[in-house]
DODREN-12250 format. One record per residue (C-alpha): x, y negated, z. Coordinates in nm, 4 decimals, decimal comma. Example, Ala and Ser with C-alpha at 12.3 -4.5 7.8 and 13.67 -1.06 7.14 Angstrom:
! residues 2
c1|c2|c3
1,2300|0,4500|0,7800
1,3670|0,1060|0,7140
//
This chain:
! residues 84
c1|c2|c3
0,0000|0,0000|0,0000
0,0977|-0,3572|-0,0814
0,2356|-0,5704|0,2185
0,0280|-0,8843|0,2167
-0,0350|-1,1209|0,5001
-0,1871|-1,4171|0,5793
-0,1326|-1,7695|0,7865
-0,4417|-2,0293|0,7659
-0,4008|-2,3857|0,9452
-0,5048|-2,2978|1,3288
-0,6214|-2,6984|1,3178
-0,9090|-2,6064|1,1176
-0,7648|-2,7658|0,8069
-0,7834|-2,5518|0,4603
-0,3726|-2,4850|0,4571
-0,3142|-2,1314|0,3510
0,0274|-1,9729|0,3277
0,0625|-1,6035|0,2203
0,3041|-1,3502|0,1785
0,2463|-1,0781|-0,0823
0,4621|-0,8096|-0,2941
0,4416|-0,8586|-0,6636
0,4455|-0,6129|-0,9201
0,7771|-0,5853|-0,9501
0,8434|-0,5309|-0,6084
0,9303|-0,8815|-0,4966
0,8108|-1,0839|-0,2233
0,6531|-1,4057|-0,2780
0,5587|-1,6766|-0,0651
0,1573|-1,8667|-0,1520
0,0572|-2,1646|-0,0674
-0,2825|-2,3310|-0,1087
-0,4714|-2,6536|0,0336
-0,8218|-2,5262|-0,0252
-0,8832|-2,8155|-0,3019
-0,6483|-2,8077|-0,5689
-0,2847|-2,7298|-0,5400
-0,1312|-2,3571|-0,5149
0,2170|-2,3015|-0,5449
0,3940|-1,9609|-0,5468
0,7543|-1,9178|-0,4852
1,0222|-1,6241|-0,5394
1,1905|-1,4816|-0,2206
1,5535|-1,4291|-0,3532
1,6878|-1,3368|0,0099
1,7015|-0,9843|0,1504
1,4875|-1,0776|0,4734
1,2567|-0,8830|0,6809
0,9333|-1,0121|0,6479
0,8649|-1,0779|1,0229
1,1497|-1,3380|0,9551
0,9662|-1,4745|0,7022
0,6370|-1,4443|0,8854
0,7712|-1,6579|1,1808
0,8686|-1,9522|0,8944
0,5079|-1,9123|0,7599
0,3439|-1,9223|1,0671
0,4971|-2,2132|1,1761
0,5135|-2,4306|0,8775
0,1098|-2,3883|0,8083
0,0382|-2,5180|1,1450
0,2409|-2,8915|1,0580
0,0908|-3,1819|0,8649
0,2887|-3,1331|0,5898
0,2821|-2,7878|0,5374
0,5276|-2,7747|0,2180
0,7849|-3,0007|0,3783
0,7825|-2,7642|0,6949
0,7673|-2,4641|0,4623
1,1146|-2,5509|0,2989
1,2612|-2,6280|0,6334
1,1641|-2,3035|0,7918
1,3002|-2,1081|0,5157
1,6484|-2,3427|0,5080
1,6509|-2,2839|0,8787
1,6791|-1,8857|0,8553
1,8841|-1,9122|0,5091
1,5801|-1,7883|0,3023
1,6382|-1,8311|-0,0682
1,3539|-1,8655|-0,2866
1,2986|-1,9689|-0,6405
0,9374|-2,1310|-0,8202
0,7510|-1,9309|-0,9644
0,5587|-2,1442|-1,2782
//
């Protein structure tokens, strides 16, 4: 089965971040604001997802979740790439 988990905004806001395994295998990182913009990035690190489940969970719960998001993931030297 498919490791997929999710983080919404515990202020009530629409913020989702996700983690999910793509076809190939990969991990990648989703995030959406409930109204219009949804970005996925590329996890190019070899990371345990609990790692990257700890950066998720605390970057959906800031104002600017994105901002937070990359600054998670530079603070446990988590590569990823956009995914267009």
């Amino acid at each position: 089965m498919p490791m997929q988990k999710t983080y919404h905004s515990s202020s009530g806001g629409f913020d989702f971040l996700g983690l999910r395994q793509n076809r190939g295998g990969g991990v990648e990182i989703v995030y959406d604001d409930g109204v219009a913009r949804r970005m996925v990035w590329r996890v190019r690190s070899s990371v345990h997802d609990g790692v990257i489940g700890e950066a998720l969970r605390h970057a959906v719960n800031q104002s600017r979740v994105v901002p937070a998001l990359y600054a998670e993931l530079k603070k446990r030297a988590i590569a990823v790439e956009s995914v267009v």
